[in-house]
C-alpha positions as CSV (number, residue, x, y, z in Angstrom):
1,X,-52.4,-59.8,82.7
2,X,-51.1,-58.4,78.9
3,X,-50.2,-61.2,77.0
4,X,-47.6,-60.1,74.0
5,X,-46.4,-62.0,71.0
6,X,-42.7,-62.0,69.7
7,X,-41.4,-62.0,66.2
8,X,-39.6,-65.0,65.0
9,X,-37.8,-65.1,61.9
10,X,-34.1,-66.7,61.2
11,X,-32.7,-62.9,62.4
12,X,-34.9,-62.6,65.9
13,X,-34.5,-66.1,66.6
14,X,-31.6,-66.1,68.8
15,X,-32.6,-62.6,70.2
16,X,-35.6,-64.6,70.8
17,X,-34.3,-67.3,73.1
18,X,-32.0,-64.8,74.9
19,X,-34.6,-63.0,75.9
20,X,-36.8,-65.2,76.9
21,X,-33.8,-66.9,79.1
22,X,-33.0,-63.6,81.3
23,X,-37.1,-63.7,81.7
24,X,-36.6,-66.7,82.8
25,X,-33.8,-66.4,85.2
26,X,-34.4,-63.4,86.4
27,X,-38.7,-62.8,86.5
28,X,-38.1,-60.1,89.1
29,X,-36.7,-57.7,86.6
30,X,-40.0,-57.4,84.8
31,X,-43.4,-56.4,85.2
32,X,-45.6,-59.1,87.3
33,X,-48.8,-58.6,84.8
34,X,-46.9,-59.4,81.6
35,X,-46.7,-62.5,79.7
36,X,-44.6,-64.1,76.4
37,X,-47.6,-65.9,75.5
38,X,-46.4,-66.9,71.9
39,X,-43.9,-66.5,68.8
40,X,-45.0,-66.0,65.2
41,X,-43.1,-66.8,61.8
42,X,-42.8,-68.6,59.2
43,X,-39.6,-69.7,56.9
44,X,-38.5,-67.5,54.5
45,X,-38.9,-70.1,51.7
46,X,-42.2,-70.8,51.9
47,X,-44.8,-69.3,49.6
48,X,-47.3,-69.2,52.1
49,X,-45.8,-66.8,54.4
50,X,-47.6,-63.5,53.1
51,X,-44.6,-61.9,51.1
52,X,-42.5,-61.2,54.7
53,X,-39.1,-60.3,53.1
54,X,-36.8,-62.4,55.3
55,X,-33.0,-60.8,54.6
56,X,-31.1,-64.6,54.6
57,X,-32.3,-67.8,55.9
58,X,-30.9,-70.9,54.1
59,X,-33.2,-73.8,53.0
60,X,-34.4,-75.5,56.4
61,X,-36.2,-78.5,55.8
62,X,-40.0,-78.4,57.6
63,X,-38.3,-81.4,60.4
64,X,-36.0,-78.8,61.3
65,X,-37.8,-76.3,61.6
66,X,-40.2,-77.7,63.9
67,X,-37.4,-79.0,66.4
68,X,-35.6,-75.8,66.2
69,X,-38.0,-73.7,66.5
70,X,-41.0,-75.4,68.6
71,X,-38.6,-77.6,71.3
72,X,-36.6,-74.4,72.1
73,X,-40.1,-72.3,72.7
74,X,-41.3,-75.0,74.2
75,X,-38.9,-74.8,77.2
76,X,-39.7,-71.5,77.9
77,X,-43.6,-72.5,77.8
78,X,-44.7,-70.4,74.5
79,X,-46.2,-71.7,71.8
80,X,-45.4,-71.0,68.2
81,X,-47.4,-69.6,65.9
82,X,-47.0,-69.8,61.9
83,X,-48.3,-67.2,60.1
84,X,-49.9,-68.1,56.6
85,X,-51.1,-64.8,55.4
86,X,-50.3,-64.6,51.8
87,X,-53.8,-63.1,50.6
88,X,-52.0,-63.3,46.7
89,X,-52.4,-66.8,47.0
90,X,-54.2,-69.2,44.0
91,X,-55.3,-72.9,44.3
92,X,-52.3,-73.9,42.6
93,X,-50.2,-72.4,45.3
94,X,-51.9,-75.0,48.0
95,X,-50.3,-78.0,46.0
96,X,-46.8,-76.7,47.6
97,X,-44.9,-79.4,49.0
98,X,-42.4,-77.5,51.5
99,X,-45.3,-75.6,53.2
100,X,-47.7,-78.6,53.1
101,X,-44.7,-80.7,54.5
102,X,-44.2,-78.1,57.4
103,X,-47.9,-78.3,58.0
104,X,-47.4,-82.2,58.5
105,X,-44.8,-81.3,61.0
106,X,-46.7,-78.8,62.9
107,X,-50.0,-81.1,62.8
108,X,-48.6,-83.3,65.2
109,X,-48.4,-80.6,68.2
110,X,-51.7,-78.9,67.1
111,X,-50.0,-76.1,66.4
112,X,-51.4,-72.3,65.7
113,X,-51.5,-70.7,62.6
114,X,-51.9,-67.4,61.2
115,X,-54.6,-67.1,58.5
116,X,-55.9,-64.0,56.4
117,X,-58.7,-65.9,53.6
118,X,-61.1,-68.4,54.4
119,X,-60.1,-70.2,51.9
120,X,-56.7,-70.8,53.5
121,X,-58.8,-71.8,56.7
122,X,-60.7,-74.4,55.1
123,X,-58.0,-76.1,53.2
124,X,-55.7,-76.5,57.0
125,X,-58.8,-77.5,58.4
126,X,-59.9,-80.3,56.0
127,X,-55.9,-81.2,55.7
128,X,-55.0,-80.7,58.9
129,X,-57.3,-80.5,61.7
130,X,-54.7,-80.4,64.7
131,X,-53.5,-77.1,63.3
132,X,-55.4,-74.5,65.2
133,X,-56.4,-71.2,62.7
134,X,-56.2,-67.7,64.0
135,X,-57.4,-64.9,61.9
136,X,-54.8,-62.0,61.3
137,X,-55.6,-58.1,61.1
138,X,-55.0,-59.0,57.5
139,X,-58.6,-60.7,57.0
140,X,-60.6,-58.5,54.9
141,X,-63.2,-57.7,57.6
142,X,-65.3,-55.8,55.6
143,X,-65.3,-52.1,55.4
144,X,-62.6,-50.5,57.3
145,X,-65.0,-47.7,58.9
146,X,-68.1,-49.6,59.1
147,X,-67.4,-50.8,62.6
148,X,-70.7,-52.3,63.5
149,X,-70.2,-54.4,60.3
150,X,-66.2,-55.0,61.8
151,X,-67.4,-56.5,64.9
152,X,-70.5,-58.9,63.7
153,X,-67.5,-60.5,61.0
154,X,-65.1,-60.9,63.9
155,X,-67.8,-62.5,65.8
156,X,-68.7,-64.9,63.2
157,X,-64.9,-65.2,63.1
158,X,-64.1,-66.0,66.7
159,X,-65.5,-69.6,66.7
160,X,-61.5,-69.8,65.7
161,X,-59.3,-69.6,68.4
162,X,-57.8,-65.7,68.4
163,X,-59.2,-62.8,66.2
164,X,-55.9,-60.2,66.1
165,X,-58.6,-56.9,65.8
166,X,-57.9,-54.5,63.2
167,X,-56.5,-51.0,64.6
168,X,-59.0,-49.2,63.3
169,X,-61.1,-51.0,66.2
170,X,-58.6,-49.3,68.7
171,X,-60.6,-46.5,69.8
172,X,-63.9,-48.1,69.3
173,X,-64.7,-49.1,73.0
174,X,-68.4,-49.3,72.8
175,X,-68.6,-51.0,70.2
176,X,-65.3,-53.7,71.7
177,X,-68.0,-54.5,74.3
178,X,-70.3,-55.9,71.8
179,X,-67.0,-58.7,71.0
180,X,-67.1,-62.2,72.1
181,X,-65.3,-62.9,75.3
């Protein structure tokens, strides 16, 4: 089975749902093996979202979001994923209330989100421990051509949820053996 993720923003978003519909009416006009397994975003006006330039989304409160965004994935049996992968970030930028409040709304479904710094790992898991933390290919895993050193961080890493692998990895069979399942 391949398991794929879809891009979510306020300009895929309707794409999004119309896609997955046909999938869902009409199963036979794609492969058996593959899978919508999730969406990722995050809204454009909040500072955690890892600099994404997001052309025009007007202010949507965190309540909203949630409901427009989760329910309608829901009904097509994805789950959404935010991605918090602003690596710029200081302490200072944790005290924001629009992403903290959209963390409060995500809590409540034990949500998965997208994280690049340990630091942004700890602070959802001490504030909000229904939030499930999935490392991007934006985590500094160490060197990028010291792939022994790659896969023992990733490792260390997977007690999370989902390690996205850095490409450099792609061609590095052997050494994808030595991952955790």
């Amino acid at each position: 089975m391949y398991y794929f993720s879809i891009p979510d923003s306020y300009d895929n978003f309707r794409f999004n749902i119309g896609f997955l519909q046909v999938m869902k009416e009409h199963p036979d006009w794609f492969y058996d093996d593959f899978q919508i397994k999730s969406a990722y975003g995050v809204p454009g006006n909040c500072i955690w979202n890892g600099n994404r330039s997001i052309r025009y989304e007007p202010y949507v409160s965190p309540a909203e979001y949630r409901e427009t965004r989760c329910l309608g994935y829901k009904y097509f049996g994805i789950s959404y994923r935010l991605i918090f992968t602003n690596f710029m970030m200081k302490e200072v930028h944790y005290l924001d209330t629009f992403a903290n409040a959209l963390c409060k709304a995500f809590n409540e479904d034990g949500a998965e989100v997208m994280v690049s710094t340990p630091e942004m790992a700890a602070y959802l898991h001490e504030h909000y421990p229904n939030l499930v933390c999935n490392w991007s290919t934006t985590t500094d895993f160490g060197s990028p051509y010291d792939f022994e050193g790659q896969i023992e961080k990733i490792n260390e890493l997977s007690r999370d949820r989902v390690v996205v692998l850095p490409y450099t990895l792609n061609e590095q069979l052997e050494l994808l053996k030595k991952l955790h399942p």
